[in-house]
Phi, psi and omega in degrees: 000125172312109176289152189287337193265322173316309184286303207302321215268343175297301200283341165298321190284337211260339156335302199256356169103007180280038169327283201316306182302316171286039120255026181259155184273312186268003154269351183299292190297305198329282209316297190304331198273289160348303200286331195294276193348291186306311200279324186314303185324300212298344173292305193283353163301312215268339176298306178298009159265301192299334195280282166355267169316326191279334173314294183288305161339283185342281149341322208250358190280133132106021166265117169272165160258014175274344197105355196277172174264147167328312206257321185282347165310306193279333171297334180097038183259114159255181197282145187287177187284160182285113164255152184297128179244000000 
């Protein structure tokens, strides 16, 4: 049975005008091992991106920009002012 990278690699060869490759077993394997990598990378971008942006939500979680406080946001409490040190 045929791996989904075995098939991207059948049809990569066959893309590109590589008839020949796609009936060779060992440009087949190369070719699927290529395609795991590129998708592996593109998973690890796109998780360290997300992770990033969940960072910065984060961070930025319980700053109102009127000044109120996270608990105190729903009571009307706001924060006293910051002095400078």
């Amino acid at each position: 049975m045929a791996s989904l990278s075995d098939i991207a690699a059948i049809y990569t060869f066959k893309l590109f005008g590589f008839t020949e490759l796609g009936n060779s077993k060992a440009a087949i394997i190369i070719g699927a091992v290529v395609w795991i990598a590129v998708m592996t990378w593109i998973c690890y971008r796109g998780i360290e991106l997300s992770a990033r942006i969940q960072q910065a939500l984060l961070s930025h979680r319980g700053r109102d920009p009127r000044g109120l406080r996270s608990r105190g946001a729903r009571e009307g409490v706001r924060e006293p002012p910051r002095v400078a040190r």
